[in-house]
C-alpha atoms as a printed R data frame, in Angstrom:
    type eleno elety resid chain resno        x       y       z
1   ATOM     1    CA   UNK     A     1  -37.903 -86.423  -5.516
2   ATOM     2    CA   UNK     A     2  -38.298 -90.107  -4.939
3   ATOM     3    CA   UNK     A     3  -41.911 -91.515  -6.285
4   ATOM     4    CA   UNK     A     4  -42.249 -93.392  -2.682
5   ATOM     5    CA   UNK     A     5  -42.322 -89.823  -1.267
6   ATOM     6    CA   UNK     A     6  -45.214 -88.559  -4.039
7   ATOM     7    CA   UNK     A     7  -47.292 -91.412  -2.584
8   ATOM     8    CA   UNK     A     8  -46.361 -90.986   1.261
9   ATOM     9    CA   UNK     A     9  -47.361 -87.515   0.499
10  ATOM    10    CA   UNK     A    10  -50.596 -88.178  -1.194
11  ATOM    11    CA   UNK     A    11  -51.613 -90.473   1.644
12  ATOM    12    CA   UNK     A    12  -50.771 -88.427   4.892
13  ATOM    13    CA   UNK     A    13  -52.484 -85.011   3.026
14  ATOM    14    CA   UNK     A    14  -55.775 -87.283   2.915
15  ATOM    15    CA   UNK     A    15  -55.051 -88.496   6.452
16  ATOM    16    CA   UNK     A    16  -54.514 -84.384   7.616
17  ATOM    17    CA   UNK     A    17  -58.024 -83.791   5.156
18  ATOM    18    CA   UNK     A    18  -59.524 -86.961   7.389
19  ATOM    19    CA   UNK     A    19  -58.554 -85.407  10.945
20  ATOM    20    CA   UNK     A    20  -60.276 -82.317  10.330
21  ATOM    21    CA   UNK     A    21  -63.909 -84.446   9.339
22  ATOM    22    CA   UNK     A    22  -63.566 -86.306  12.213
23  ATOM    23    CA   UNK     A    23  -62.552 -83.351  14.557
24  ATOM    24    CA   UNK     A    24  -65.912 -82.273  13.079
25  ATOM    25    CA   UNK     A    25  -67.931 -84.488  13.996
26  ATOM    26    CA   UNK     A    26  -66.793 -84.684  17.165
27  ATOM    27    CA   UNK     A    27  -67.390 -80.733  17.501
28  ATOM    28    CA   UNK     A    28  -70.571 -81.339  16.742
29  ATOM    29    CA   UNK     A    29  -71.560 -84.136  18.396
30  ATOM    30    CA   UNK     A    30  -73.913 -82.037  20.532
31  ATOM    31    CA   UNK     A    31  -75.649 -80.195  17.973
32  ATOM    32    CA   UNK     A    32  -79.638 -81.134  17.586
33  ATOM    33    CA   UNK     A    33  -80.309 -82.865  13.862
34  ATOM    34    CA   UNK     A    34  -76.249 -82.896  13.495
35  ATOM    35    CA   UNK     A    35  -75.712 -85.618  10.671
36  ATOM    36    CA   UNK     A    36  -72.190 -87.397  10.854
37  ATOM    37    CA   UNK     A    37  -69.865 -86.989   7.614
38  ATOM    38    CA   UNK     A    38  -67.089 -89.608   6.732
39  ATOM    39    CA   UNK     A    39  -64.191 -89.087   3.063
40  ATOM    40    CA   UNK     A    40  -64.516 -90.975   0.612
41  ATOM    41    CA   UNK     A    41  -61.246 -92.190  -0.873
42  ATOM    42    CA   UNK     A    42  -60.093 -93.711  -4.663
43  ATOM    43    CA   UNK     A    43  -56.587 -94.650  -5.797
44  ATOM    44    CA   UNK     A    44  -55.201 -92.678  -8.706
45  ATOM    45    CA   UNK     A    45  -52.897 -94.868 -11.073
46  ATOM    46    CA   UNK     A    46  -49.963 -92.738 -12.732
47  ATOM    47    CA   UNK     A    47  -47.885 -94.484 -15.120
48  ATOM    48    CA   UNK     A    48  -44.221 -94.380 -14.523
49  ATOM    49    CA   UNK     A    49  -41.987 -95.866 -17.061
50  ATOM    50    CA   UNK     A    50  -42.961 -99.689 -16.444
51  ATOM    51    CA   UNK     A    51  -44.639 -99.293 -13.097
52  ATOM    52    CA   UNK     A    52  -48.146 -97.979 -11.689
53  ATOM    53    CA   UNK     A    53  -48.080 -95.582  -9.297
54  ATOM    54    CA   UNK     A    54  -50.882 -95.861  -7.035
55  ATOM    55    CA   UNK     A    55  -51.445 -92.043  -4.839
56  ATOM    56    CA   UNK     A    56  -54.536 -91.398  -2.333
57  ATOM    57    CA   UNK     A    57  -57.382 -89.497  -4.168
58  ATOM    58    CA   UNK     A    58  -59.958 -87.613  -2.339
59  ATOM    59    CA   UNK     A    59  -63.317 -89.002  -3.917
60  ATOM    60    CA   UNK     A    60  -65.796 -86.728  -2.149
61  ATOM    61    CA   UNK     A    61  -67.581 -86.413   1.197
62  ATOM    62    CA   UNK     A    62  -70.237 -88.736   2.636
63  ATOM    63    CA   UNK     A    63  -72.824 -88.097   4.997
64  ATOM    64    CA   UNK     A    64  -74.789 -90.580   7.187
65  ATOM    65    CA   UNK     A    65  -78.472 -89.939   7.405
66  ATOM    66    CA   UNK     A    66  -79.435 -91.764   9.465
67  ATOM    67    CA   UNK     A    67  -81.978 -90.894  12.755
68  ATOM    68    CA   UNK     A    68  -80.564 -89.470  15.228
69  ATOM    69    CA   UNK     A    69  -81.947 -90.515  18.635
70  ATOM    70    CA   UNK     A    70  -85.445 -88.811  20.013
71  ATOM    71    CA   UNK     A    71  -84.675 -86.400  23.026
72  ATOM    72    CA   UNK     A    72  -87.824 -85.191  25.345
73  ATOM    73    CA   UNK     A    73  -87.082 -81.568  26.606
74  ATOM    74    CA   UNK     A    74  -90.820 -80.419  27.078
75  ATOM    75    CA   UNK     A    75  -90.347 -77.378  25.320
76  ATOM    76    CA   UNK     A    76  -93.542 -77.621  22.832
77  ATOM    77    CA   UNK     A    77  -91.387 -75.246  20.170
78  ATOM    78    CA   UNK     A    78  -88.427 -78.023  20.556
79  ATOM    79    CA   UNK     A    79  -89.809 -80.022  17.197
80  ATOM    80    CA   UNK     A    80  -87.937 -83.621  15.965
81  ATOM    81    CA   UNK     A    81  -88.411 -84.610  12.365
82  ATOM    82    CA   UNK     A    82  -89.281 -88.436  12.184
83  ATOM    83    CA   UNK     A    83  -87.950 -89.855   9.131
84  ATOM    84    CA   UNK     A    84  -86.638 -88.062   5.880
85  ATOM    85    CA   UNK     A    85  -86.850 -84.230   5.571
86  ATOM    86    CA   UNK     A    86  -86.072 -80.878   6.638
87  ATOM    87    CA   UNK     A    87  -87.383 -77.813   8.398
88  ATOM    88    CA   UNK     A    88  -87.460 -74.632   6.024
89  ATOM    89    CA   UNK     A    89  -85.703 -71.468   7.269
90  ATOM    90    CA   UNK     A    90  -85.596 -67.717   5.209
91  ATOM    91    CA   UNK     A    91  -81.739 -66.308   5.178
92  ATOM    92    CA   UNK     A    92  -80.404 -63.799   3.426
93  ATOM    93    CA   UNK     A    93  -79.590 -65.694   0.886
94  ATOM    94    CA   UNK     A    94  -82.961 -67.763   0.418
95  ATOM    95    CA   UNK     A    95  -84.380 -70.590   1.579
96  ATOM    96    CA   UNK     A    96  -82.136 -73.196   3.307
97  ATOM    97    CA   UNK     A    97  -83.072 -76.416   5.357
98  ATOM    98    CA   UNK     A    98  -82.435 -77.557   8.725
99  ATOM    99    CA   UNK     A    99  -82.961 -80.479  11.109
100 ATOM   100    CA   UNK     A   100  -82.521 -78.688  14.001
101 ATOM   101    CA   UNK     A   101  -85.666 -77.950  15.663
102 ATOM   102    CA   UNK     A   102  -84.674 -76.207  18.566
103 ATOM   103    CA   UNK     A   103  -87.119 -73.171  17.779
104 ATOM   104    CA   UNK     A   104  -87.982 -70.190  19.507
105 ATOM   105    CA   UNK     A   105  -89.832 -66.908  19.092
106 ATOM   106    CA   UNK     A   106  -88.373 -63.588  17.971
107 ATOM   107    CA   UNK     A   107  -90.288 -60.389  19.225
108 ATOM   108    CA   UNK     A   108  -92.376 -60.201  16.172
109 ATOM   109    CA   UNK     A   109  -93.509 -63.828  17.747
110 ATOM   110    CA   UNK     A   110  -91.957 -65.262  14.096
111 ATOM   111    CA   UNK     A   111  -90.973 -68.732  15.176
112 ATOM   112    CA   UNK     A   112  -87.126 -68.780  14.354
113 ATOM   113    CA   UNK     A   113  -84.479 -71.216  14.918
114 ATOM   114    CA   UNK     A   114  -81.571 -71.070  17.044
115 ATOM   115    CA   UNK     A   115  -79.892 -68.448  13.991
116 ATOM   116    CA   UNK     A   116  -82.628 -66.167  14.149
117 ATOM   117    CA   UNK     A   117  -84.755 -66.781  10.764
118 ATOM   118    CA   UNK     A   118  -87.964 -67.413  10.535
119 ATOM   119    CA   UNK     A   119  -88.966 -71.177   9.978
120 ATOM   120    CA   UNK     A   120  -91.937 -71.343   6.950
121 ATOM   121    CA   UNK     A   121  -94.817 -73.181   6.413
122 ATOM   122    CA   UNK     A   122  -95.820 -75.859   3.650
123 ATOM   123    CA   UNK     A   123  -96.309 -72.532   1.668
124 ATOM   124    CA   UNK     A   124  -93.133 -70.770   2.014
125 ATOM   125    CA   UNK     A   125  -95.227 -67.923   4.481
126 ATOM   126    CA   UNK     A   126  -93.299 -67.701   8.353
127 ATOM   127    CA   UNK     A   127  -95.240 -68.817  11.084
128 ATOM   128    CA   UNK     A   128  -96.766 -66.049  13.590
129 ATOM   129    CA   UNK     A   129  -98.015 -65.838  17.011
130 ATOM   130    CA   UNK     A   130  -99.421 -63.645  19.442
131 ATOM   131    CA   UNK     A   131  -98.981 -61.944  22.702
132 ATOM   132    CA   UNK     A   132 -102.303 -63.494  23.934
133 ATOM   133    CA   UNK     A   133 -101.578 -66.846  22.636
134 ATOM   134    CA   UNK     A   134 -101.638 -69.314  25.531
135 ATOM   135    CA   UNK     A   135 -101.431 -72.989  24.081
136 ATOM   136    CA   UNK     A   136  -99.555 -74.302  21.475
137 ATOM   137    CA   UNK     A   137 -100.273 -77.965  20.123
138 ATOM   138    CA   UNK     A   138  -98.278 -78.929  17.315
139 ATOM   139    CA   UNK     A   139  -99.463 -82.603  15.487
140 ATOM   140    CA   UNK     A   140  -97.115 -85.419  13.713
141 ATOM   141    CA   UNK     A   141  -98.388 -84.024  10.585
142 ATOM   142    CA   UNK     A   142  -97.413 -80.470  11.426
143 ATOM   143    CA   UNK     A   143 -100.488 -78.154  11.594
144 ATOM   144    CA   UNK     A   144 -100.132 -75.588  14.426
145 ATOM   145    CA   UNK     A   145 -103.151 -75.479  16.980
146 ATOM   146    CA   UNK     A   146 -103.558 -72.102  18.977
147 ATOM   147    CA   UNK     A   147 -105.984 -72.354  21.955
148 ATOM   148    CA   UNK     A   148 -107.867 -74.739  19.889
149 ATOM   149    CA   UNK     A   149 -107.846 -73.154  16.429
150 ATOM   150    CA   UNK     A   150 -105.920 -74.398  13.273
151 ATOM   151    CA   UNK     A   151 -102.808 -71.352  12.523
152 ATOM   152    CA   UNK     A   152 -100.463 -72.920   9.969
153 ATOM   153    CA   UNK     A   153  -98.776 -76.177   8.962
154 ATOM   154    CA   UNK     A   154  -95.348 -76.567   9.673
155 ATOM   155    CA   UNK     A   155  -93.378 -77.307   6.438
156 ATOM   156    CA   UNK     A   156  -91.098 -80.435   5.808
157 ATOM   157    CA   UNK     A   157  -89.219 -80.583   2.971
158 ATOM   158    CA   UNK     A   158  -88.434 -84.228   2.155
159 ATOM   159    CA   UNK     A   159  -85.812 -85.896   0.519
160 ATOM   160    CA   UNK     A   160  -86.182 -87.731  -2.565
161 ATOM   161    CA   UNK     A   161  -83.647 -91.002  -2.163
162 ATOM   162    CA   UNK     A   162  -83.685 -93.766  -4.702
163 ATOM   163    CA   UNK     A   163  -86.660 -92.636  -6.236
164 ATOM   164    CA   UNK     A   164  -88.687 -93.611  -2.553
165 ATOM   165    CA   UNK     A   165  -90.141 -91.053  -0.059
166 ATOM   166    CA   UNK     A   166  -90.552 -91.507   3.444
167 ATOM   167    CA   UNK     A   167  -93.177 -90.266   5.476
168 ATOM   168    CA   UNK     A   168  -92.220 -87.445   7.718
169 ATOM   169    CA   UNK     A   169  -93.695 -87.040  11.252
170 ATOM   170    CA   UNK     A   170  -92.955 -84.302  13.828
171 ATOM   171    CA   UNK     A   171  -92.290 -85.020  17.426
172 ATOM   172    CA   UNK     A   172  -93.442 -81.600  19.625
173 ATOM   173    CA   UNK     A   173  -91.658 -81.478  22.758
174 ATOM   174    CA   UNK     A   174  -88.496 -83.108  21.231
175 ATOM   175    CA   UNK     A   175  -85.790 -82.877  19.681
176 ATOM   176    CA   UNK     A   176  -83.364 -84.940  17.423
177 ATOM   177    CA   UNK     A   177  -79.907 -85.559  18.402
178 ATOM   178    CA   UNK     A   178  -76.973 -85.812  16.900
179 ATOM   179    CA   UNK     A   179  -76.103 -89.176  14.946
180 ATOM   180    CA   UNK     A   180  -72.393 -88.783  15.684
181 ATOM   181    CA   UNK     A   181  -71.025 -91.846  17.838
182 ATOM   182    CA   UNK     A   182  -68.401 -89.911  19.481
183 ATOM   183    CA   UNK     A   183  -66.391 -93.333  20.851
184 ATOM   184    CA   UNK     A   184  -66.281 -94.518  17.087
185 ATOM   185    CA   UNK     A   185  -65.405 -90.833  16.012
186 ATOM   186    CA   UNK     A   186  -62.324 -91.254  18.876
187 ATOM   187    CA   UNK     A   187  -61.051 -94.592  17.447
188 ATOM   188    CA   UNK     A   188  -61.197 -93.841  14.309
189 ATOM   189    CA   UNK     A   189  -59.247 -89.991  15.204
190 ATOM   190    CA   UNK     A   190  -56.523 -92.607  16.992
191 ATOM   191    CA   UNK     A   191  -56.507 -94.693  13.879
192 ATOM   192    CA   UNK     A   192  -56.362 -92.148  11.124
193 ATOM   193    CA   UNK     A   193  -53.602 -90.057  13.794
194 ATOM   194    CA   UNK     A   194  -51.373 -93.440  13.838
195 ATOM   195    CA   UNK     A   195  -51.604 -93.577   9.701
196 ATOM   196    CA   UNK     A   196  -50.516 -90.034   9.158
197 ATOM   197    CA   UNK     A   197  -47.519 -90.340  11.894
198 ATOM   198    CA   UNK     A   198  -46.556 -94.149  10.451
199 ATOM   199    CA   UNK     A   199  -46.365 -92.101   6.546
200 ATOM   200    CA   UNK     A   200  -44.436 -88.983   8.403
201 ATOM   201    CA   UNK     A   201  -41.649 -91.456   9.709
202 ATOM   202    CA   UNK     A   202  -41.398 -93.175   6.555
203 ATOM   203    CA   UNK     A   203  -41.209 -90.185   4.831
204 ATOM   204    CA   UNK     A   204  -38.221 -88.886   7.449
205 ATOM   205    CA   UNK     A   205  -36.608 -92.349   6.616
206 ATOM   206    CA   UNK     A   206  -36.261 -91.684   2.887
207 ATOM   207    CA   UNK     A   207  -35.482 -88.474   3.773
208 ATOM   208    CA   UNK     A   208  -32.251 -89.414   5.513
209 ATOM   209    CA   UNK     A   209  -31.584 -92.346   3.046
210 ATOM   210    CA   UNK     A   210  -31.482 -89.756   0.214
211 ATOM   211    CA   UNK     A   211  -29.282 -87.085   2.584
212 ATOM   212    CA   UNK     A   212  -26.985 -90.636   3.408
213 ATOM   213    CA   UNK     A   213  -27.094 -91.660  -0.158
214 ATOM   214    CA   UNK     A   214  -25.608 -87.445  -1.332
215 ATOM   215    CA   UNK     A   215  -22.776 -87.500   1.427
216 ATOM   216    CA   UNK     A   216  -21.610 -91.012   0.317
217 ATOM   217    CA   UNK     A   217  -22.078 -89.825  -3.357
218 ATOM   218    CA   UNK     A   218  -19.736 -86.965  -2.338
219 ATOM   219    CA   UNK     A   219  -16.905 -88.718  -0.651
220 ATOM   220    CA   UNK     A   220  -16.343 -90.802  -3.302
């Protein structure tokens, strides 16, 4: 096969790998504490006798943390992280982190989040309520008040970047929304869409050059 074709091929799989990061995004451009995720791409030199073939490398995945905008809903379990960190959550498999903070409570009264499992405290414990309890107040630092009294402390598990740590606030009554620009997301969809079909043509092309190239080889 033809070299051109190796590297027409390496290109439009990244574009098809790009599509489905996008179409990602864009699924989830709705989805509270939803952080946007872009590929990141390197060129791959090959030797070939005396030329350099340059193919499309995949390089790895990055994600954009930055805030996503502040939405009021009232709720006062609907919690919004401001700044760097994560909510705590017990699975099945351990502990994993979230920045959803659409919470709710299960009929144990565990607060959970919109999975099911039970969101922890700054000591790993879940966070119960009661039948009687009337009014929750929730502060930027993330102690839970019931009717007045001190129950828990919400935990936040921040995020260590470039050796700096931010302080993390909690918004009660809010939540975060997704940082997803979904007209960007759409251009660039159109943009990566018009790549992958501008590679498949050219591919076609040398395609039918090499079919052309066979009959003429055979008539002669």
């Amino acid at each position: 096969m033809d070299n051109s074709i190796y590297i027409a091929l390496s290109k439009q799989s990244a574009a098809e790998n790009q599509l489905d990061v996008i179409a990602n995004n864009i699924a989830n451009a709705n989805t509270a504490g939803y952080k946007s995720e872009a590929m990141a791409f390197s060129t791959h030199l090959q030797k070939s006798g005396k030329e350099n073939l340059a193919y499309t490398k995949q390089a790895g995945m990055i994600r954009n943390y930055s805030q996503g905008a502040l939405e009021r809903t009232g709720n006062p379990l609907d919690l919004a992280i401001q700044g760097e960190g994560y909510f705590g959550v017990q699975t099945p498999q351990g502990e994993r982190y979230t920045r959803s903070g659409n919470f709710s409570l299960n009929d144990q009264g565990d607060l959970v989040n919109s999975d099911g499992y039970a969101v922890i405290d700054q000591a790993g414990q879940t966070i119960q309520f009661q039948p009687e309890d009337r009014q929750i107040k929730i502060y930027a630092d993330g102690r839970v008040e019931v009717d007045g009294e001190e129950r828990s402390t919400i935990g936040v598990y921040k995020v260590n970047v470039n050796g700096l740590s931010k302080e993390a606030r909690i918004a009660q009554g809010m939540l975060e929304n997704s940082n997803v620009n979904s007209v960007l997301e759409m251009t660039k969809m159109l943009s990566v869409q018009r790549d992958y079909d501008r590679t498949a043509k050219f591919i076609n092309s040398i395609y039918d050059l090499q079919e052309s190239a066979i009959r003429t080889m055979g008539r002669t």
